[in-house]
C-alpha positions as CSV (number, residue, x, y, z in Angstrom):
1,X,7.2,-11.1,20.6
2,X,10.9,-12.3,20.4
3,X,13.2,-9.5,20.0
4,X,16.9,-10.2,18.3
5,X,18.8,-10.0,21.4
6,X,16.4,-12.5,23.1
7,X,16.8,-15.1,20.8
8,X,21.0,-14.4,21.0
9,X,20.7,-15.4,24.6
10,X,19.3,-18.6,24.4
11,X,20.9,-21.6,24.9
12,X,20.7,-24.8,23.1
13,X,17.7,-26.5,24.8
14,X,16.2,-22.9,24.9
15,X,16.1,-22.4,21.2
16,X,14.7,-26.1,20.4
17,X,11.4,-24.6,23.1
18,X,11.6,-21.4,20.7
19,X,11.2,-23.0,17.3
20,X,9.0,-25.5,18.9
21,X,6.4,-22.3,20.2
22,X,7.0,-20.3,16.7
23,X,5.7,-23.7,14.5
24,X,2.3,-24.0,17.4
25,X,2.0,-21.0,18.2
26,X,-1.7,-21.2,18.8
27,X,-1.6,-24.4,20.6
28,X,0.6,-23.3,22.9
29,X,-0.8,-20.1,24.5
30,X,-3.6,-23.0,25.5
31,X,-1.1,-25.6,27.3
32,X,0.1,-26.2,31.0
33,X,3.5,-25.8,31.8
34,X,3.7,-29.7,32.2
35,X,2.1,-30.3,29.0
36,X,4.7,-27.9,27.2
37,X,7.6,-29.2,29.0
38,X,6.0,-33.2,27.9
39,X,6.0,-32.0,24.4
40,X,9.1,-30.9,24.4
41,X,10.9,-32.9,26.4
42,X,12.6,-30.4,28.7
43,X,11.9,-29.8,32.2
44,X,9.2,-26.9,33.5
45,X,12.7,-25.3,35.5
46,X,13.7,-24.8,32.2
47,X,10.5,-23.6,30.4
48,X,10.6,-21.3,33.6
49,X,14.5,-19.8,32.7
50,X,12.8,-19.2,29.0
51,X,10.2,-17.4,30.4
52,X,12.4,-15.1,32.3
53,X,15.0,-14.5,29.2
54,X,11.7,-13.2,27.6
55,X,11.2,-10.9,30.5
56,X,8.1,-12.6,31.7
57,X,7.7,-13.5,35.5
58,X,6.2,-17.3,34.6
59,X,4.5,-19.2,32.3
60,X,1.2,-17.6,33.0
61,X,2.5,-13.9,31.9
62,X,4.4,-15.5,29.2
63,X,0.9,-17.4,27.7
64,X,-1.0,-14.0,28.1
65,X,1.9,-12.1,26.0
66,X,1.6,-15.1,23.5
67,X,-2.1,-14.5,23.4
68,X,-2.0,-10.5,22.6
69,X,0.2,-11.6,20.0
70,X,-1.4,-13.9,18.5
71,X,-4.4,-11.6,18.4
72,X,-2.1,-8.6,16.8
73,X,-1.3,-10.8,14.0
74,X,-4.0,-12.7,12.9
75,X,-5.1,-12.3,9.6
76,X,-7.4,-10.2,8.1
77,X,-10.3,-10.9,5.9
78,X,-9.9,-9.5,2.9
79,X,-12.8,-9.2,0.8
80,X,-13.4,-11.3,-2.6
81,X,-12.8,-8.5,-5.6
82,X,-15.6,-8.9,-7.5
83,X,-17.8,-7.0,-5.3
84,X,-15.7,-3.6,-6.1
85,X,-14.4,-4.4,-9.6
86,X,-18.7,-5.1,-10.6
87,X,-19.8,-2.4,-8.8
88,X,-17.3,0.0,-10.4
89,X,-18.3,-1.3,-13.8
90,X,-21.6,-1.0,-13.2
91,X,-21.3,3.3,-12.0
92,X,-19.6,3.4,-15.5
93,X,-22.6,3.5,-17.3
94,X,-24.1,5.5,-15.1
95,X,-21.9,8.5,-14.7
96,X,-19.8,11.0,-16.4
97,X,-16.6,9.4,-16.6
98,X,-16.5,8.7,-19.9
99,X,-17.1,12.4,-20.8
100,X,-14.0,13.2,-17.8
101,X,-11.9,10.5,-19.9
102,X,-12.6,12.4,-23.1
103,X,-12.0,15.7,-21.8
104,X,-8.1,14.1,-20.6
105,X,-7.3,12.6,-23.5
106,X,-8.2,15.9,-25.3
107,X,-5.6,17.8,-23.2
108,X,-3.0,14.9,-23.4
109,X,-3.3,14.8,-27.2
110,X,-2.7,18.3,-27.5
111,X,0.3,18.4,-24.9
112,X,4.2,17.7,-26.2
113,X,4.9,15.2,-22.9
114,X,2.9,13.2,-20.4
115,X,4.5,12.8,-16.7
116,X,2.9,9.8,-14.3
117,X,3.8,10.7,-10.5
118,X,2.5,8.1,-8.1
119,X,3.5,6.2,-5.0
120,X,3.5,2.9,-3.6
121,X,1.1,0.5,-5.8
122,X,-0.3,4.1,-7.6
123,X,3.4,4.8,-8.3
124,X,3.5,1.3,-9.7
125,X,0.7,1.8,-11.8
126,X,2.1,5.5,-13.2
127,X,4.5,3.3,-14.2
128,X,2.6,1.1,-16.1
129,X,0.7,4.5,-17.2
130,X,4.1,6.0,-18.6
131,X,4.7,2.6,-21.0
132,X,1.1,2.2,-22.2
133,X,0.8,5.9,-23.4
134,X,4.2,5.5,-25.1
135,X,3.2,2.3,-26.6
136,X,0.2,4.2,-28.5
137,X,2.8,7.0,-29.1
138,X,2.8,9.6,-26.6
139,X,5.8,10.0,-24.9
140,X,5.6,9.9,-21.6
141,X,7.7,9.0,-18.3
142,X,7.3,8.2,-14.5
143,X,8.4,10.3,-11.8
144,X,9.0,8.8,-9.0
145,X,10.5,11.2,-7.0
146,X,8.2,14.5,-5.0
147,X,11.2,16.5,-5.5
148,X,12.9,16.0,-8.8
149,X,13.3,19.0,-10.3
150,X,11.0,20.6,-13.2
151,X,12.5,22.8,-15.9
152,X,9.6,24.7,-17.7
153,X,12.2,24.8,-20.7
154,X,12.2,21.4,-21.0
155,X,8.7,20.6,-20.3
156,X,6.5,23.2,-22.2
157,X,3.1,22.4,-22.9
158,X,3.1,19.0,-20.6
159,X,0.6,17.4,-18.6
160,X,1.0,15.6,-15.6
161,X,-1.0,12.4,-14.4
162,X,-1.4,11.8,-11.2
163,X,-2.4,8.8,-9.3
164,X,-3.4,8.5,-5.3
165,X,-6.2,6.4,-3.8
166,X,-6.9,8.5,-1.3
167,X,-6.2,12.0,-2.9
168,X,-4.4,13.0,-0.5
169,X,-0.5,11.6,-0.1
170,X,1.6,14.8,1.0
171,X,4.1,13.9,-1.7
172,X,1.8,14.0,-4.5
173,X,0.1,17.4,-3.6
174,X,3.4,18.9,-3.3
175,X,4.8,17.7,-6.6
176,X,0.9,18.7,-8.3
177,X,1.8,22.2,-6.5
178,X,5.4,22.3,-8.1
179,X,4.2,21.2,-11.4
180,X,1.2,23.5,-11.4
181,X,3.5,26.4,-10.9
182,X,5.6,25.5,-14.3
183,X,2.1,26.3,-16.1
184,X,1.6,22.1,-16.1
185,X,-2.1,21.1,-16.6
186,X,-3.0,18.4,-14.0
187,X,-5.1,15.0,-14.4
188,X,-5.9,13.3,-11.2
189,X,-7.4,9.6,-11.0
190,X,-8.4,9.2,-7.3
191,X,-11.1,7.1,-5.5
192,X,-12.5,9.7,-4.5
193,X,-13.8,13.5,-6.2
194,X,-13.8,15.5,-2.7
195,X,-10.1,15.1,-2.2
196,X,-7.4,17.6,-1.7
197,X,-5.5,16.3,-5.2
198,X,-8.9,15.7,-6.7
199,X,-10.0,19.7,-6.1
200,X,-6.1,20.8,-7.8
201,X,-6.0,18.8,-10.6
202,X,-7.5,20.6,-13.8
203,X,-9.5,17.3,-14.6
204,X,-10.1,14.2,-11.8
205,X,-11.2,10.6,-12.9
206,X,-12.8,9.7,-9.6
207,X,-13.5,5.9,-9.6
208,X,-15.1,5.4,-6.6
209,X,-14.3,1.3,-4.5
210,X,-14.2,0.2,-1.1
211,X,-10.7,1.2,0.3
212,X,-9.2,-1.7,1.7
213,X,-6.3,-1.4,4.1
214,X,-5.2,-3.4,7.1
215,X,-2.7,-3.1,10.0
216,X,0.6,-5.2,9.5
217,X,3.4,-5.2,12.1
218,X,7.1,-3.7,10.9
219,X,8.9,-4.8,14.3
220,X,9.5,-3.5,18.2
221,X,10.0,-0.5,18.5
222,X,13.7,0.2,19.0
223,X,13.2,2.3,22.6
224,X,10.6,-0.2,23.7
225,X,11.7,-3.9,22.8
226,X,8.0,-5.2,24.0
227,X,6.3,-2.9,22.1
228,X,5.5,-3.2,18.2
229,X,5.5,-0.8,15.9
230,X,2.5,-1.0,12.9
231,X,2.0,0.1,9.2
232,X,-0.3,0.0,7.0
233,X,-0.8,-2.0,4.0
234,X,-3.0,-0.6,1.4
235,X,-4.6,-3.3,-0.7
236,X,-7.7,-1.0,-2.5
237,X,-8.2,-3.0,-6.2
238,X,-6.0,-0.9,-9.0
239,X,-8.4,-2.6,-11.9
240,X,-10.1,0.9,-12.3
241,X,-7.4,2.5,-12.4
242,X,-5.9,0.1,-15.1
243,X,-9.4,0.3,-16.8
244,X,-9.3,4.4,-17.2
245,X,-5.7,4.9,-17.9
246,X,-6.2,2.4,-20.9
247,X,-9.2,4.0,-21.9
248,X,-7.8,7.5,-21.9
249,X,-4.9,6.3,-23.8
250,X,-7.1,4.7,-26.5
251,X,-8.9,8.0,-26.9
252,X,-5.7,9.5,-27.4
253,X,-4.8,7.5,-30.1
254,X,-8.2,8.0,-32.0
255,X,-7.6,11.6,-31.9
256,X,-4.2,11.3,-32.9
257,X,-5.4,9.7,-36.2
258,X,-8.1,12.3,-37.2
């Protein structure tokens, strides 16, 4: 709601109103002009100037903008994570995973190298991927980058792990792509089976939670000062994901000692 160069032009009593609204925020979008200007012991002329610095024609516009932000950015509820970490337990038992998590560990044991490609929290959890395969001793290593180049030379007989939530992160599928055309076997762990990465890879670890993202605000726009610019934040649980990348690791190292 307050832009940089909006805050630069305030004066003195100005910016003691503006860090008195950003600390009560929610009780001030309910006051009267009086009761503001009582609070914070400045006259309603000069509540009135502030308003107009924040392109508002009076107090009344500047409570309804206050408002719309205060409704942009509330919080969201995010779920408790037992109900998707249980309920993914619970399918375990149920499906074929653990035949799909035998079938990659058979083609990761037999390869020379492992490469992790992920982004965002998958990309952190590649990461993690890369270390506990070496730890169990299968070299492996975390690409973070779509296009880093491949050398089939230097990679023969690899396999490549992919991560995505939502199967379908442009980067991903264009690295899988580039990798696939090296002669590079693909295992995919996505949330879901039906998606684009999950169809490409050569073996997908589905895992099946409630995907969990909500709207976060990244600023005003830069051509629009009043108008905010979103992202989104993806907080899906990564405990399956941690789950079957240990699990397939483990089964690697079982075969390894036959």
């Amino acid at each position: 709601m307050f832009t940089a160069e909006m805050i630069a032009s305030l004066n003195e009593l100005e910016t003691s109103l503006y860090n008195y609204i950003c600390k009560n925020e929610d009780k001030v979008a309910y006051m009267r002009i009086r009761e503001l200007a009582d609070e914070t012991h400045v006259s309603t002329s000069s509540i009135l100037r502030f308003c107009r610095k924040l392109n508002c024609e009076g107090f009344s516009e500047f409570k309804t903008k206050m408002k719309l932000h205060l409704e942009e950015t509330k919080k969201t509820n995010i779920k408790n994570i037992e109900h998707s970490v249980l309920g993914f337990f619970e399918r375990i038992s149920q499906g074929n995973m653990e035949e799909n998590i035998k079938k990659a560990a058979y083609l990761v044991a037999e390869s020379n190298n492992v490469i992790f490609i992920g982004i965002g929290s998958s990309g952190i959890m590649a990461e993690y991927g890369a270390r506990y395969f070496s730890s169990v001793g299968k070299f492996s290593m975390y690409i973070k980058d779509p296009y880093f180049p491949i050398h089939a030379k230097l990679l023969s007989n690899s396999v490549a792990i992919a991560l995505s939530v939502s199967g379908e992160t442009p980067p991903i599928i264009t690295h899988i792509n580039q990798l696939k055309e090296q002669g590079i076997k693909v295992i995919s762990i996505t949330n879901s089976k039906y998606s684009t990465i999950a169809k490409i890879s050569d073996v997908n670890i589905p895992y099946y939670v409630t995907e969990e993202r909500f709207e976060t605000s990244i600023g005003n726009n830069l051509h629009h000062v009043n108008e905010k610019e979103f992202t989104y934040s993806d907080i899906t649980t990564q405990v399956p994901v941690v789950y079957i990348l240990e699990s397939i690791a483990r089964e690697i190292y079982k075969l390894n000692d036959k």
